[in-house]
C-alpha positions in Angstrom: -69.0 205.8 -236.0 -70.5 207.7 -238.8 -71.3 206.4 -242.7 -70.8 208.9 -245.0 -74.2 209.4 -248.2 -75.1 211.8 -250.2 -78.2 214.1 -250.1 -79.1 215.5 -253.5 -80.7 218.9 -252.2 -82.1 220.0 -255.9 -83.1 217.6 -258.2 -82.9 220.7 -261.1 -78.7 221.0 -260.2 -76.5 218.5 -259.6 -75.6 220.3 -255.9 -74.8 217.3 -253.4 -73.7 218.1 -249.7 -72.0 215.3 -248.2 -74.0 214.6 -244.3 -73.1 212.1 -242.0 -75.7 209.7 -240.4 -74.7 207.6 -236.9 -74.3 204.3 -237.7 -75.0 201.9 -234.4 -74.7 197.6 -234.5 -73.4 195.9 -237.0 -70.5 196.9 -239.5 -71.5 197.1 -243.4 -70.4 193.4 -244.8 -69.7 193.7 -248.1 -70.8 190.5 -248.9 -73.9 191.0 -247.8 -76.6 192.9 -250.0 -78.9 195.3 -247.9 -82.1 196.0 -248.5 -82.8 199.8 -247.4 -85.5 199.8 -244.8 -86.5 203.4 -244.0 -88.6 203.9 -240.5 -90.2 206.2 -238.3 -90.0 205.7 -233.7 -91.3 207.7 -231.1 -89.4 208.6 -227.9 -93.3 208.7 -226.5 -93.9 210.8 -223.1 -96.8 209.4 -220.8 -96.7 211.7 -218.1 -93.2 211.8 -216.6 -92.7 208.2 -218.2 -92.2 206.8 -221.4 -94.6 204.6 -223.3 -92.6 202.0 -225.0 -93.4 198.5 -226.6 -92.7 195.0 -226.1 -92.4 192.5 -228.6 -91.9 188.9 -228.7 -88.9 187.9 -231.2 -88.4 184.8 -233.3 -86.6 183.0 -230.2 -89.3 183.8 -228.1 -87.5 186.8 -226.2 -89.1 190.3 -224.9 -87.5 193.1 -227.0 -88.4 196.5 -225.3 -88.7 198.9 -228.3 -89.3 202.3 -229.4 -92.7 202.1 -231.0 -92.5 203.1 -234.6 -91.4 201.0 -237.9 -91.2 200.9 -241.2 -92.5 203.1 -244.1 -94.9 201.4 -246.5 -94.3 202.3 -249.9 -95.0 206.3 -250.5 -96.1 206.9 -246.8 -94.8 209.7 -244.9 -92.4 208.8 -242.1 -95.2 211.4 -239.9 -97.6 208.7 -241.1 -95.9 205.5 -240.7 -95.2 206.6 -237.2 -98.8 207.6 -236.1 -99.5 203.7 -237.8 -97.0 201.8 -236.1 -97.4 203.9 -232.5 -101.2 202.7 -232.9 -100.6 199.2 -234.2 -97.6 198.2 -231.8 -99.3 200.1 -228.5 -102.6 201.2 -229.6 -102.5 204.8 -228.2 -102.5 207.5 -230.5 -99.8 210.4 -230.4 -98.6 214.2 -231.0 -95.6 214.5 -232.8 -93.4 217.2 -231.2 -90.1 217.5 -232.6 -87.7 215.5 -234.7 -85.0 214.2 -232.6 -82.6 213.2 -235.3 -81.5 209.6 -237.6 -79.4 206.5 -237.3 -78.6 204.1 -239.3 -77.8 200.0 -238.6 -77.2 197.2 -240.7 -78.8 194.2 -239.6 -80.6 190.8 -240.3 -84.2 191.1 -239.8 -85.2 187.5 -239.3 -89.5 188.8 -239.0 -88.5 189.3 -243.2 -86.0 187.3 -243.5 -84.1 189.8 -244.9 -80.4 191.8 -244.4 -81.3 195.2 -243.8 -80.1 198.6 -244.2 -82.1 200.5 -241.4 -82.7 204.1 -241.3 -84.7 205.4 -238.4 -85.7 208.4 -238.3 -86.5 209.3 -234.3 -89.2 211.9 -233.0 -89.8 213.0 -229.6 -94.0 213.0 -229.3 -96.5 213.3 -226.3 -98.9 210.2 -226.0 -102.3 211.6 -226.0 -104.6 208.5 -225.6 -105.4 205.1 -226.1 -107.2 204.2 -229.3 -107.8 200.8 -229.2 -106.6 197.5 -226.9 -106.3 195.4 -230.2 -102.6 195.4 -231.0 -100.0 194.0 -234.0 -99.2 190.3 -233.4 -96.7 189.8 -230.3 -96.4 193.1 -229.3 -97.9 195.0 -226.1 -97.1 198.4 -224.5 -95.6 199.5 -221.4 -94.7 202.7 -219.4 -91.8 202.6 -217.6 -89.1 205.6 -216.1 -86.2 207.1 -218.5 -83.7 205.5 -216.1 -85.4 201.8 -216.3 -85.5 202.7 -220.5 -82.2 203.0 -221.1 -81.5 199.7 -218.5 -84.0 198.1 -221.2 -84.1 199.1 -224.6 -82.0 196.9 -227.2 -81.0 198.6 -229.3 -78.2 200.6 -229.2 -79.4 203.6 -231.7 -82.6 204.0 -229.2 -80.6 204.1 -226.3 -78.8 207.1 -227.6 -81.9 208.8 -228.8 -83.7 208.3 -225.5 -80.4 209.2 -223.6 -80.4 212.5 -225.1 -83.6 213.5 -225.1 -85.2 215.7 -221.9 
């Protein structure tokens, strides 16, 4: 499915080209007001593998995850990325190539908030590990394409990672 926005592409004119983003999850509820979350994840090569995350939920599940997240406010979604890679795995990264964007509208119970997501998803080499000390409940893992896309939760990463060669 695919939501409909607008890009403004000259803030001197008033020149708007319509562009359709993926939308995975969740429907829009109308009921519901979103806050806009915008976010940066790797599809991280380690070798022939991929270098992934896990992190423990608020019902104490394992979510395997893209590393990546949100952007703090006026960070660079190339910055937020080479943060979150490092606090979420601890290894430090090359972007390579942006791999596209998705959208999802979703509760995120960490913030207690109803969330309109927009991740934007980079392919990236991991290059080496930084540091063992990693964000609160999370921990990294390497693991096969095929045994990723078995894994990975959410639907909008499972595309990506599908896709990507």
């Amino acid at each position: 499915m695919f939501i409909d926005f607008y890009l403004i592409l000259n803030a001197k004119t008033t020149t708007i080209r319509k562009k359709s983003v993926k939308l995975f999850g969740e429907r829009i509820n109308c009921k519901i007001r979103y806050q806009e979350r915008v976010g940066a994840y790797g599809i991280i090569f380690h070798k022939d593998k991929l270098l992934l995350t896990e992190q423990i939920n608020s019902e104490d599940n394992i979510e395997i995850q893209l590393p990546g997240g949100g952007c703090n406010k006026n960070e660079s979604l190339i910055h937020a990325l080479y943060r979150e890679v490092l606090e979420e795995t601890g290894w430090g990264i090359k972007v390579l190539k942006k791999e596209g964007v998705f959208q999802r509208f979703t509760f995120m119970p960490e913030y207690n908030i109803w969330a309109h997501k927009v991740c934007h998803i980079y392919r990236c080499a991991a290059t080496m590990q930084k540091t063992k000390q990693l964000e609160k409940n999370h921990r990294f893992i390497v693991m096969n394409k095929k045994k990723a896309l078995k894994t990975l939760v959410d639907t909008g990463f499972k595309y990506f990672t599908a896709n990507v060669y």
